[in-house]
C-alpha positions in Angstrom: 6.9 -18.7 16.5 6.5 -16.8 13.1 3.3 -17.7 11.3 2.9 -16.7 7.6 -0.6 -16.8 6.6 -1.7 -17.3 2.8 -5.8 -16.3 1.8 -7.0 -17.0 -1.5 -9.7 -18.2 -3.0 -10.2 -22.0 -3.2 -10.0 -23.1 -7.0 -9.0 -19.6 -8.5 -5.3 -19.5 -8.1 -4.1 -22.4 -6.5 -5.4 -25.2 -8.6 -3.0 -28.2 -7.5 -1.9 -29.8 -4.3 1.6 -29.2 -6.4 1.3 -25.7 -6.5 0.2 -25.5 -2.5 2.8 -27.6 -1.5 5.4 -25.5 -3.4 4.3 -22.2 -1.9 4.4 -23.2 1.2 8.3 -24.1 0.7 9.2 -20.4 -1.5 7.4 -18.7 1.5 8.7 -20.5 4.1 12.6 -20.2 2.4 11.9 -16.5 1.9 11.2 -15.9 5.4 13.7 -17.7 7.0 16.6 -15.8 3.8 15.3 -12.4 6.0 15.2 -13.3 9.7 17.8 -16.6 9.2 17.9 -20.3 9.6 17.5 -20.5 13.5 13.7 -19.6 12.9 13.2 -22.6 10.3 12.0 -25.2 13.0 9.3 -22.9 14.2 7.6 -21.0 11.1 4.5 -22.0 10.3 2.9 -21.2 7.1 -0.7 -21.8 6.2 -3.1 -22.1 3.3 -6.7 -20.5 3.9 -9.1 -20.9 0.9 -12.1 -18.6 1.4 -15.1 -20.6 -1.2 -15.6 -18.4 -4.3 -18.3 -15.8 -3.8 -17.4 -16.0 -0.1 -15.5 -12.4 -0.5 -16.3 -9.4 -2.0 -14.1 -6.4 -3.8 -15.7 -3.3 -3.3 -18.9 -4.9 -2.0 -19.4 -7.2 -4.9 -19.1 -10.7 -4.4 -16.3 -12.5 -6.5 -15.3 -13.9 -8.5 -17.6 -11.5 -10.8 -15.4 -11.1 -13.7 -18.1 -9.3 -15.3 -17.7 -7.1 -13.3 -13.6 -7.0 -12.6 -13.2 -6.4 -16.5 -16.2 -3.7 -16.8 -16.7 -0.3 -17.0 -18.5 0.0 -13.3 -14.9 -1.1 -11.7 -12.4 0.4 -13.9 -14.5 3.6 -12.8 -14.1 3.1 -9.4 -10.2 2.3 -9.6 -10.1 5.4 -11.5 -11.8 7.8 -9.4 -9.4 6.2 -6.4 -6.3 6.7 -8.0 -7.4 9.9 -8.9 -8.5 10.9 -4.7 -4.8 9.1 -3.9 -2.7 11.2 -6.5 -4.8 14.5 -5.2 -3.9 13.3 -1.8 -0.3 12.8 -1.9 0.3 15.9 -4.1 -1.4 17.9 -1.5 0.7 16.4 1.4 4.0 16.9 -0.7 3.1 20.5 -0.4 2.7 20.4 -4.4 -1.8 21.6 -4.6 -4.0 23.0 -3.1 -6.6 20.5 -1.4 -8.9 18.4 -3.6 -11.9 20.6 -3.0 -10.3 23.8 -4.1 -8.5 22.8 -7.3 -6.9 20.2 -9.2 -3.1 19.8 -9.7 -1.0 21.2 -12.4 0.2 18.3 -14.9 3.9 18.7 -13.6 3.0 18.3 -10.3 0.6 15.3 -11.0 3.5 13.7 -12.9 5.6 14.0 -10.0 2.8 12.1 -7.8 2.5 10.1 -10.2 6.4 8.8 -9.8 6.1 8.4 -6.1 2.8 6.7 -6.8 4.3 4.1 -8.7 7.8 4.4 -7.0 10.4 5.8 -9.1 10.7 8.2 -6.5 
């Protein structure tokens, strides 16, 4: 019995009953369009709000958006995506390791597209 399982945070995205009830039908109909109609009768799928400032994003309870829009966050993603890019330039064979030296732009660039895909 396939179960697809929904978290979000109660009142933030979800606002309606309407828009509940009609996720639960697109994700349901998705499913069953990739493993087929015999699994329609069994597939659960479920709804869990967590209550806002019941979760956290990098330790920080949300919904902070003080926080989500300011410069202490958009730091953080940066210096990720910055570890990540080093990372998967280095496995591509393209750098050296992180600690030695940083990428040449070409070969960032080309991280970059399998980063984002176009790859």
């Amino acid at each position: 019995m396939p179960i697809i399982v929904v978290k979000t945070v109660k009142g933030a995205v979800l606002t309606s009953d309407e828009q509940k009830r009609e996720l639960l039908k697109k994700m349901t109909d998705t499913f069953i369009e990739v493993v087929g109609e015999v699994a329609r009768p069994y597939t659960y799928c479920l709804i869990e709000e967590t209550p806002m400032f019941e979760w956290s994003l990098a330790g920080v309870p949300l919904p902070d958006f003080k926080y989500l829009t300011g410069p202490d966050f958009k730091g953080l993603h940066k210096k990720s995506e910055e570890i990540m890019l080093a990372y998967m330039a280095q496995m591509a064979g393209q750098a050296p390791a992180p600690a030695q030296a940083k990428a040449d732009p070409e070969k960032s660039a080309k991280a970059r597209a399998q980063w984002a895909g176009e790859t």
